[in-house]
C-alpha positions in Angstrom: 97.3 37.0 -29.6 93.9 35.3 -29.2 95.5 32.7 -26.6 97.6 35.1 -25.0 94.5 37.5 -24.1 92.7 33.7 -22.9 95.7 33.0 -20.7 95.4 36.4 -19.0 91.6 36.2 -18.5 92.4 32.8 -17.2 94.6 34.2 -15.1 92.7 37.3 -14.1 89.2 34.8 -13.5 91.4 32.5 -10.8 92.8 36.1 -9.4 89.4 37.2 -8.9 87.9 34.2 -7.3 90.5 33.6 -4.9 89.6 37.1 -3.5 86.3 36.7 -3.4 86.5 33.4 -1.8 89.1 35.2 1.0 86.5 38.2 1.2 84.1 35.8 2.1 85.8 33.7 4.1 87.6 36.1 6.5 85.7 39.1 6.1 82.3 38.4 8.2 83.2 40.2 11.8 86.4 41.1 11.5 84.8 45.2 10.7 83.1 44.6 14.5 86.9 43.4 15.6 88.3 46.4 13.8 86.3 48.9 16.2 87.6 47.0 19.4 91.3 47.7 18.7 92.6 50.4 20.5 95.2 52.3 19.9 97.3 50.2 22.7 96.1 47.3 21.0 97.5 44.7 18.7 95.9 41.8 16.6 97.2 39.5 13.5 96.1 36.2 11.9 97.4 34.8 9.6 96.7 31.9 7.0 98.9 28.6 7.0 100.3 30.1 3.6 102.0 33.2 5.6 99.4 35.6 4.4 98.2 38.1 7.0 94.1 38.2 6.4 93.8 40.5 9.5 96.2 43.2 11.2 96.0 46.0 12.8 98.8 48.2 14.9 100.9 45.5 14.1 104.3 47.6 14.1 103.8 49.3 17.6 105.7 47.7 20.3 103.7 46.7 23.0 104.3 44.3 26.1 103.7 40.7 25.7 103.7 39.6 29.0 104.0 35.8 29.0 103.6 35.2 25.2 107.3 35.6 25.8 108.1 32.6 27.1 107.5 31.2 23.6 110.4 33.2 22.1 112.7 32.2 25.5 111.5 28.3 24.1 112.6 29.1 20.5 116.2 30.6 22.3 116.6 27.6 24.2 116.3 25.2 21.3 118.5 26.9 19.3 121.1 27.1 21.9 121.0 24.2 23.5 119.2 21.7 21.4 115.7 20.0 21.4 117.4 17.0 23.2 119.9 18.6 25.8 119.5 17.3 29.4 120.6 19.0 32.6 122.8 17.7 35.0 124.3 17.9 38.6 128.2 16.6 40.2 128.8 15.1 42.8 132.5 15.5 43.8 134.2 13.7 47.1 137.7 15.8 47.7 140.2 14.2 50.3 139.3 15.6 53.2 135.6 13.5 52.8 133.8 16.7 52.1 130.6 15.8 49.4 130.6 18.6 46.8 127.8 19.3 44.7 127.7 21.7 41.7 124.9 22.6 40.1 124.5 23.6 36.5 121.2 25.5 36.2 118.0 22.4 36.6 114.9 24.1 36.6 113.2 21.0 37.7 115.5 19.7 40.8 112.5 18.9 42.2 112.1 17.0 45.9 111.2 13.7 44.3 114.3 14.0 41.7 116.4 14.9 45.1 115.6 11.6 46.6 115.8 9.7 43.2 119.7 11.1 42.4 120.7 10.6 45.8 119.3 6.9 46.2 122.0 6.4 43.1 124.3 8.6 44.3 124.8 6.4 48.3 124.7 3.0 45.9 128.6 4.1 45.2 129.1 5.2 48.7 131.2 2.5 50.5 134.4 2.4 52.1 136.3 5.4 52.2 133.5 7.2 51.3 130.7 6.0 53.7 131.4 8.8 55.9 130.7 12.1 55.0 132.6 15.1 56.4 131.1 18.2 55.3 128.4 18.8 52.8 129.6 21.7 50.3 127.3 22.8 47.7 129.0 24.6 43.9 126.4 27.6 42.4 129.4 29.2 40.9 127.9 27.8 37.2 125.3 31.6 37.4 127.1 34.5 38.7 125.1 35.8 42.0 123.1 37.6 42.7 120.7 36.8 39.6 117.7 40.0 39.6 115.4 39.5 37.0 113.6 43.0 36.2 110.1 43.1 37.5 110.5 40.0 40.3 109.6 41.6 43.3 109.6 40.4 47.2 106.1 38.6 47.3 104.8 34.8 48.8 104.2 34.6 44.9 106.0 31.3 43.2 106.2 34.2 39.6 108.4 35.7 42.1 111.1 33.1 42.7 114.9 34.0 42.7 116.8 32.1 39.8 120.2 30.1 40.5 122.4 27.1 39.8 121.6 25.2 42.6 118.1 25.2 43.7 115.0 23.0 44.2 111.4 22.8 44.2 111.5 26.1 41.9 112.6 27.9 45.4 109.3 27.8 47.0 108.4 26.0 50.4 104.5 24.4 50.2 103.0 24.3 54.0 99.9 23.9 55.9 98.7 23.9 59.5 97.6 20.5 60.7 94.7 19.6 63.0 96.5 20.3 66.0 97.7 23.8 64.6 101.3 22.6 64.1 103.0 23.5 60.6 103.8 20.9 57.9 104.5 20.5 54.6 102.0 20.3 52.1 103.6 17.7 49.9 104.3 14.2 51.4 107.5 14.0 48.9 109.1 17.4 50.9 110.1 17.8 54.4 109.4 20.7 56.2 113.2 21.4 56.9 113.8 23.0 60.4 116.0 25.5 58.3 113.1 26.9 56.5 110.2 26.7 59.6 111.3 30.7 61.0 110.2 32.0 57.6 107.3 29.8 57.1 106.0 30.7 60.7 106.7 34.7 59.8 104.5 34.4 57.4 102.0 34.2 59.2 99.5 32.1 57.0 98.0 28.8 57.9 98.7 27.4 54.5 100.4 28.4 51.1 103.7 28.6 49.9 106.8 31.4 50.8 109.6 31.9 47.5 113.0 31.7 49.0 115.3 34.5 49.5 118.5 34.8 46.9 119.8 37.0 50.2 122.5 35.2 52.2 122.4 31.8 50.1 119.0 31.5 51.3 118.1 29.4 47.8 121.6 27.2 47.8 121.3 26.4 51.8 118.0 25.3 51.6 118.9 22.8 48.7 121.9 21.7 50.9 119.3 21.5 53.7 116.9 19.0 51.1 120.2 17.2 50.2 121.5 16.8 53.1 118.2 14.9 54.6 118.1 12.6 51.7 121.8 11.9 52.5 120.5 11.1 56.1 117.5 8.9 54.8 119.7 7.0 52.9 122.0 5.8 55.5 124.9 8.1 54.4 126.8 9.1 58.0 127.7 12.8 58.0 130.0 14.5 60.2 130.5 18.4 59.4 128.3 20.8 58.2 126.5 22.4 54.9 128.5 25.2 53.0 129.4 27.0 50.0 132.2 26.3 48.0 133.9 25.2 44.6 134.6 21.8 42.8 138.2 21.6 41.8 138.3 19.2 39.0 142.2 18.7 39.1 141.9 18.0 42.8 138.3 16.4 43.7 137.0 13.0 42.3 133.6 13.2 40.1 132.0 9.7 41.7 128.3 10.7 39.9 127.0 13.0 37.4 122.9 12.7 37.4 121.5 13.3 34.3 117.8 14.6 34.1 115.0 12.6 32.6 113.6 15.2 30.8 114.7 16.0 27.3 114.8 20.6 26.9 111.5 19.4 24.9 109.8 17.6 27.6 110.6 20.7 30.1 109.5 23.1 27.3 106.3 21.3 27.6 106.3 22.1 31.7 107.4 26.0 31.0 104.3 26.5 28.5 101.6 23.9 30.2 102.0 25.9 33.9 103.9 29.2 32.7 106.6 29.0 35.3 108.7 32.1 35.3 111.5 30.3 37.1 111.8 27.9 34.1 111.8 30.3 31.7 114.6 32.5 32.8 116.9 29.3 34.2 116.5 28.5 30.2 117.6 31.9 29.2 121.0 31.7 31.0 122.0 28.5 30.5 121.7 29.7 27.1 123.2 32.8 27.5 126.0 30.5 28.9 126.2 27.6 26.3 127.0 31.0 23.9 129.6 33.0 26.1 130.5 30.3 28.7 130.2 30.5 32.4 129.3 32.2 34.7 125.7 32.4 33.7 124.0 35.5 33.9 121.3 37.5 32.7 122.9 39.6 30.5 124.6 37.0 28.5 121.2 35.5 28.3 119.4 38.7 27.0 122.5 39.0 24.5 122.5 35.6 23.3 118.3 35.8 22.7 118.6 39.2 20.6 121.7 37.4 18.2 119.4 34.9 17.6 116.5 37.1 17.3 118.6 39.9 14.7 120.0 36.9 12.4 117.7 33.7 13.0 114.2 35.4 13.1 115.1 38.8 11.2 114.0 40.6 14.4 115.3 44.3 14.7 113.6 46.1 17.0 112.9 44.0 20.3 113.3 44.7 23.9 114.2 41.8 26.0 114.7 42.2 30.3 114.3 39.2 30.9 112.5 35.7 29.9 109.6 35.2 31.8 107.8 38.2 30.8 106.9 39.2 34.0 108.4 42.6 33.2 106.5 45.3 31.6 110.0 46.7 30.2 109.9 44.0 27.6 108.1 45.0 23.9 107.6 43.5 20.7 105.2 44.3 17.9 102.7 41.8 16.5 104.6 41.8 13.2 107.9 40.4 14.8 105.8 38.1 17.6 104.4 36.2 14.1 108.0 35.7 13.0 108.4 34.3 16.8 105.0 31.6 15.9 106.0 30.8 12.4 109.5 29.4 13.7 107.8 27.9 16.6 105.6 25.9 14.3 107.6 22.5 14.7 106.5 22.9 18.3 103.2 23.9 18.1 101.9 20.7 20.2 103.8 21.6 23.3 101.2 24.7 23.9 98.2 24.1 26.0 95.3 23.4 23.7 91.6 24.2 24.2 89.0 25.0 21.9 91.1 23.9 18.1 93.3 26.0 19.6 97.2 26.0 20.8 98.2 28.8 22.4 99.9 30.9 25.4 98.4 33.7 27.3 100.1 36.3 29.2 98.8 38.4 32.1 100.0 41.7 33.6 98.2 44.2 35.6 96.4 46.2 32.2 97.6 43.2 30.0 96.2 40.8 28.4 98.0 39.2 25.7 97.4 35.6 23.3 99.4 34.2 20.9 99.5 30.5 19.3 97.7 29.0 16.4 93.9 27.8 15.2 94.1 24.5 14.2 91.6 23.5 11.0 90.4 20.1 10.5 92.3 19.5 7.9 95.3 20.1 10.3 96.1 23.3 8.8 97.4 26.2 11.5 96.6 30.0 10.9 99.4 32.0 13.9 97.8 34.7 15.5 98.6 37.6 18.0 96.7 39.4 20.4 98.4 42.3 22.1 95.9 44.5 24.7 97.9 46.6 26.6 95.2 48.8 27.3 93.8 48.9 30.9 90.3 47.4 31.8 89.7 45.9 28.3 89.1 42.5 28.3 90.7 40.4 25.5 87.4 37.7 24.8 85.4 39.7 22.5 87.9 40.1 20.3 88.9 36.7 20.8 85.6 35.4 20.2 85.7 36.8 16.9 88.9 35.4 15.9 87.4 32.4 16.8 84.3 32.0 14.8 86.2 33.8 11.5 89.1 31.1 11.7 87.8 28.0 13.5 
């Protein structure tokens, strides 16, 4: 009896001390960050053990802005694999006509364009030296993609989502000395396709999104493709349309295959929070689970199965997965399921003050979300959700800061 009643002091002692020792170590400000949370308002952290030391309105869904685009990255993993590459066809039928199909890369970007075709007019020769007509394949997403809260702006957050497209469908332009427009980038023409809108504009420099009106995204890549054809040697004859590969009928003579790993462009979607990324990566899952064509809703469905029996996640609304629109919500409870899987991964958020982590920004939103990073290497998740109007997230994050760091 004696050493039974010793084992349960024992037992009762270590109890004791441990919650003294997390009084103390968590308990400091957090009654000043207690009085900042408003009723719109969310906040968790929690310790690398998976106990929550601080939370408050942690079960009200609220709108996390871009914090999403870390659940969009888990999505994409899980569908498509850590390692998966993009690609692009090039098919030459018999009448000489240059097909290219597209299949969703979110980083087709001008110097990639020159790079694939360079490859691509190596194999070239003979028969095929002379190109007829140029017909471009965006068949792989159903059109037209509208992605909730997108709106018409000069905005790159705004840009249109497709199969086919490049340079994240934007155009980059200046004014030179002499008044005359150009592009900004010495990798990217200013295409004469493109210079009506760039002059409507109106601005001396900056950037217009293309147009998923009339093709405007899939001509325009034609347009880039086409002058790195020319650039290269190739002869072409016809002219740029839309069309379909038909693998029975039209020779495959190259398939490029991205340099970037889904990790590596995981890395580009969190370090510059590109919207266009994001959602190109929720339909191409969407159609690696229901096959093609790719659309948004078979994204969206394929991102809540995986949230319902991967995460445990019941009660989440997903539009879209950017986070650009304010339909989306998600409580703090379920966004610290989101960080705990995303753990493996941590290293691909932006990192500043022993901290990795991912903001989001909406008119009346400011949201963070990501881990603090200990010296011993240890990481304690937290979320910050202020969906309230005016209020100004650093306080509170200032707090979390000292407490934790």
């Amino acid at each position: 009896m004696l050493k039974l009643a010793f084992k349960f002091s024992s037992g009762l002692l270590l109890f004791l001390l441990l919650f003294v020792k997390t009084t103390t170590l968590y308990c400091g400000n957090l009654d000043v960050l207690e009085h900042l949370i408003g009723d719109r308002d969310a906040v968790l952290v929690a310790d690398p053990k998976g106990h929550i030391v601080f939370s408050k309105n942690v079960d009200i869904q609220l709108i996390p802005a871009s914090t999403l685009k870390i659940f969009t990255a888990l999505v994409a993993i899980h569908y498509l694999g850590p390692d998966y590459k993009f690609f692009t066809e090039f098919y030459m039928d018999r009448h000489s006509n240059l097909k290219i199909k597209g299949y969703g890369d979110p980083l087709l970007i001008s110097e990639t364009v020159a790079e694939m075709i360079h490859h691509l007019s190596m194999g070239l020769s003979g028969k095929y030296s002379i190109i007829n007509d140029l017909i471009l394949d965006d068949s792989y997403f159903g059109l037209p993609t509208v992605i909730p809260g997108v709106n018409v702006s000069y905005e790159p957050y705004d840009a249109p989502n497709g199969a086919l497209c490049v340079n994240f469908n934007t155009v980059n332009f200046k004014r030179n000395k002499n008044g005359v427009y150009v592009s900004a980038e010495s990798q990217t023409p200013l295409l004469p396709f493109i210079l009506p809108r760039v002059k409507a504009s109106q601005m001396d420099h900056g950037r217009i999104v293309l147009s998923s009106q009339k093709n405007e995204i899939t001509r325009y890549a034609g347009q880039l493709f086409l002058y790195f054809l020319k650039k290269e040697g190739i002869r072409f004859n016809g002219s740029i349309g839309l069309g379909k590969v038909q693998k029975e009928a039209d020779k495959l003579i190259y398939r490029y295959v991205s340099s970037f790993s889904l990790i590596q462009t995981l890395s580009k979607l969190l370090e510059y929070s590109n919207n266009f990324i994001a959602n190109q990566l929720l339909i191409t899952a969407g159609v690696k689970a229901y096959g093609p064509p790719g659309n948004l809703d078979k994204g969206i469905r394929a991102a809540l199965i995986y949230a319902k029996n991967i995460l445990e996640i019941d009660h989440v609304q997903i539009e879209e997965g950017s986070g650009i629109s304010r339909k989306n919500r998600i409580s703090a409870r379920d966004f610290y399921k989101i960080l705990n899987a995303f753990i493996p991964h941590y290293f691909l958020m932006r990192q500043a003050d022993k901290m990795y982590f991912k903001t989001g920004t909406l008119k009346g939103i400011h949201t963070r979300a990501g881990y603090i990073k200990k010296k011993n290497g240890e990481l304690y998740p937290f979320v910050m959700m202020i969906n309230t109007p005016g209020k100004s997230p650093k306080p509170m994050m200032d707090i979390i800061q000292r407490e934790f760091n």
